[in-house]
C-alpha positions in Angstrom: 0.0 0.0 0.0 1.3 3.5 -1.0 0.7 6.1 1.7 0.1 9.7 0.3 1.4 12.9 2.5 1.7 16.3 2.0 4.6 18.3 3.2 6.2 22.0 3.2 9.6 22.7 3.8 12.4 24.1 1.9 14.1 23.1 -1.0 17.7 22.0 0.4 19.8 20.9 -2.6 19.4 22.1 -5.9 17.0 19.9 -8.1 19.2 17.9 -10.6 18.2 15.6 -13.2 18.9 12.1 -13.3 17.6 8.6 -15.2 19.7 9.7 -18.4 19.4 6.1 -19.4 15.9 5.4 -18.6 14.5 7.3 -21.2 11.8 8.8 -18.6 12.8 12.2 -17.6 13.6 12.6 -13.8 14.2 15.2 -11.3 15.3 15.2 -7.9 16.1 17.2 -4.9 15.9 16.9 -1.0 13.6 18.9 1.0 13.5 19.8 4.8 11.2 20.5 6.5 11.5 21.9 10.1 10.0 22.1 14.0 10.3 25.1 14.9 9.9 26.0 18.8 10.2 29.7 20.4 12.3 29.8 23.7 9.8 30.3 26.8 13.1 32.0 28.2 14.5 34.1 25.3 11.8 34.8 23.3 14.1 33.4 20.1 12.5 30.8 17.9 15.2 27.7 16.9 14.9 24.8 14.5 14.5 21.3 17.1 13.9 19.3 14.7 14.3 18.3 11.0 13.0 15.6 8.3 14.8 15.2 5.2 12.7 13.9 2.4 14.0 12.9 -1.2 11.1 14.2 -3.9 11.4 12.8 -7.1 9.5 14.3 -10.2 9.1 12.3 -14.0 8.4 13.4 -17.4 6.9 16.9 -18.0 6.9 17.4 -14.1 10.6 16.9 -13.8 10.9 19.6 -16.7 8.5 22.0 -14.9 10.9 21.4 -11.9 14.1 22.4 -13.4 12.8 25.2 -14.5 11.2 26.9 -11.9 12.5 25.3 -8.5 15.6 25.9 -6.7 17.5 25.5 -3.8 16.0 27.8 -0.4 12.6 27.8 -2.1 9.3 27.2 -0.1 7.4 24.5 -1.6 4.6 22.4 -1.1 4.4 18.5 -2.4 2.0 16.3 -2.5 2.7 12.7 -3.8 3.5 9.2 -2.5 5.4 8.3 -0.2 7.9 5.4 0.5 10.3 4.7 3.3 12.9 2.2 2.4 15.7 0.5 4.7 19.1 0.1 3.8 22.8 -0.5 5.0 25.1 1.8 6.0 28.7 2.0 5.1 29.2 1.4 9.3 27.2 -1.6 9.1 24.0 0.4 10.7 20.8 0.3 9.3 19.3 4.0 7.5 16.2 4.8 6.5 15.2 7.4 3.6 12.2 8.9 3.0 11.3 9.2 -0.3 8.5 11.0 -2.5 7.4 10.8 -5.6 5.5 14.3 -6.2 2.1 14.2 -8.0 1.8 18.2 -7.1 3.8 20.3 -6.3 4.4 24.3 -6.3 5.5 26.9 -4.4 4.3 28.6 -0.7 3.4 31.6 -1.5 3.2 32.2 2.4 6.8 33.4 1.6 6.4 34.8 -1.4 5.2 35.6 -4.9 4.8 32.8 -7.9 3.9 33.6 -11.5 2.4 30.4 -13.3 2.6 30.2 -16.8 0.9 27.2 -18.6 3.3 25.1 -21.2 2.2 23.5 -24.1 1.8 19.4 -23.9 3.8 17.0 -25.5 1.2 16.5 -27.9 1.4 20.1 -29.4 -2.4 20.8 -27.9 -3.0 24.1 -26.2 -3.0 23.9 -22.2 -4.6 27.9 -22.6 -3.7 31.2 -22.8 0.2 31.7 -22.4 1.5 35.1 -21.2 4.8 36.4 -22.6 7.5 38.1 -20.0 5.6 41.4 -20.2 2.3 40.0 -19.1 0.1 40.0 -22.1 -1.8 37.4 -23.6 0.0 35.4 -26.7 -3.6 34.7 -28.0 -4.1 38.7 -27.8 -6.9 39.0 -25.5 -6.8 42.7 -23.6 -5.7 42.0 -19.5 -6.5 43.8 -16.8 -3.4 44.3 -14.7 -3.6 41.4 -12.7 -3.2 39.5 -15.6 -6.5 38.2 -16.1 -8.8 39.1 -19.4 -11.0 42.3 -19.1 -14.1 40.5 -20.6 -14.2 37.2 -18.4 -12.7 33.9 -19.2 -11.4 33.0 -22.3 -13.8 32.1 -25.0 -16.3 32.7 -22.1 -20.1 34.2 -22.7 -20.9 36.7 -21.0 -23.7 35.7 -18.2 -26.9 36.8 -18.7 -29.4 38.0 -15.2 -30.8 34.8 -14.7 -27.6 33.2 -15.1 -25.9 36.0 -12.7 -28.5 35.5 -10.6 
């Protein structure tokens, strides 16, 4: 049985590609996530404790990954997880953690994330792309915040009993 989790931490190595020889497209990168406690004395917070976590990312995922998460980034991943046992060059037994993400993106408790939609493998349209300077490649008008000024794409307007 796979177990599904969700975790936030930080991105602690820099995502990397690997499986060259697979012909599947992988990324990977370790993630920490930490307890954080404030001092009852000091006032000062401090890291007690941390989980390292191996994520692991395939096909246009893995792509996505490269390009837009690095090390010291606050993510989110979901996926499924898998702890696996193993030997130890001193003859101890070590477990990893590892997850392969299904989701993933970044916590934008600690910041700001632009998402920009890529075209699938197949060539068909995933929606409107936006070049660097925030307009629409199909050339609908935007409002400032980056969505279009009459509604949705290819969207009717709604008429009063539909509003209602």
């Amino acid at each position: 049985m796979t177990d599904h989790i969700t975790l936030r931490g930080v991105v602690g190595t820099e995502p990397r590609q690997s499986g060259e020889g697979s012909g599947t497209l992988i990324a990977k990168f370790r993630l920490v996530s930490n307890e954080r406690r404030q001092d009852p004395d000091t006032g000062q917070w401090a890291d007690v404790h941390s989980n390292w976590y191996t994520v692991s990312c395939f096909r246009a995922m893995a792509t996505n990954l490269l390009a837009s998460i690095h090390m010291g980034d606050h993510v989110v991943v979901y996926g499924k997880m898998q702890v696996r046992e193993y030997d130890r060059k001193d003859g101890a037994r070590g477990f990893s953690v590892d997850i392969e993400a299904m989701a993933l993106g970044h916590d934008v408790r600690f910041g700001v994330s632009r998402f920009e939609r890529v075209r699938g493998a197949g060539g068909e349209d995933n929606g409107p792309r936006r070049t660097h300077a925030g307009e629409s490649v199909h050339g609908r008008e935007e409002s400032n915040d980056g969505f279009p000024v009459t509604g949705w794409p290819d969207a009717e307007p709604a008429t009063d009993t539909e509003a209602a």
